[in-house]
N, C-alpha and C positions, 0 to 999 in steps of 0.2 A: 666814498659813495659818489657818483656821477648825477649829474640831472639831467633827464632825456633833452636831448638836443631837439630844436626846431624844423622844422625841414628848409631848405632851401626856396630864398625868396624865385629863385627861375622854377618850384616844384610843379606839378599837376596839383589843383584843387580836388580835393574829394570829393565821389562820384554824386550827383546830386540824385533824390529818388524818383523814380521812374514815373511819370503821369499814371501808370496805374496804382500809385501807393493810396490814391484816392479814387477808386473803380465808380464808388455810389455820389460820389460830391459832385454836381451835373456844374456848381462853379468854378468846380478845379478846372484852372488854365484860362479861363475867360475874362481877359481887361476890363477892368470898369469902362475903358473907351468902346470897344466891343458889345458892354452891353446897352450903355447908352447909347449908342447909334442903331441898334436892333431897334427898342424901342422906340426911338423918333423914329426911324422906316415904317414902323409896325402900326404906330398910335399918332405919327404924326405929333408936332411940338404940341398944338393945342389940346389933343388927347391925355399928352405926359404932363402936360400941367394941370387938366382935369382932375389924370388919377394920384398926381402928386405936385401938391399946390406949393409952389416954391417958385420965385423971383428968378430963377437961371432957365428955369422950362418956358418962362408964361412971357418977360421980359426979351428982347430982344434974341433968342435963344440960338446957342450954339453949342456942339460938340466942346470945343476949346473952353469957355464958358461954365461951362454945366461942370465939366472935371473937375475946374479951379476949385470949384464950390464943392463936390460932393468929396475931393479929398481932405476938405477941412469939415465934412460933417459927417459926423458917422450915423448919426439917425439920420440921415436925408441917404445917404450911401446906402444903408438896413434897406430905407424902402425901396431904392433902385433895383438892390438885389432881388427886394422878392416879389416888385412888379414883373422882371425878367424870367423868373420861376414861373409865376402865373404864365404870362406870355407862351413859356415853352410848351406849358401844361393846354392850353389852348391852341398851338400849331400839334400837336399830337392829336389834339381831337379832332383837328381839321375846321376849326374854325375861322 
């Protein structure tokens, strides 16, 4: 009995699934850098630290900054995401 051989380190990688395998997820594709820079455009630094009181918004605030931090937090990240939700939900209504 044989054991399936590996494919060859020069192989193609396997195909990845197409940005529609998530038609309804409006954060499928969207960087956390992407959406933290929406929101400072949108709310301006001192806005995003109004509506999310956190030391990388309110302190000296930057892009670079703000990442470091929300990739090491995930409730501070949760809330980016669905200040970013709100937001979209709010440029739809034309606010």
């Amino acid at each position: 009995m044989t054991e399936p051989s590996s494919p060859p380190p020069d192989a193609p990688a396997p195909p990845q699934p197409s940005p529609a395998a998530q038609p309804r997820n409006p954060l499928h594709g969207v960087t956390l850098q992407a959406m933290v820079t929406a929101l400072s455009d949108f709310y301006g630094w001192d806005g995003l630290s109004a509506r999310i009181p956190v030391r990388c918004f309110a302190l000296d605030p930057s892009v670079p900054s703000s990442l470091k931090f929300l990739r090491k937090t995930p409730w501070a990240r949760e809330k980016v995401e669905g200040l970013y939700l709100f937001m979209l939900r709010e440029q739809r209504r034309g606010r």
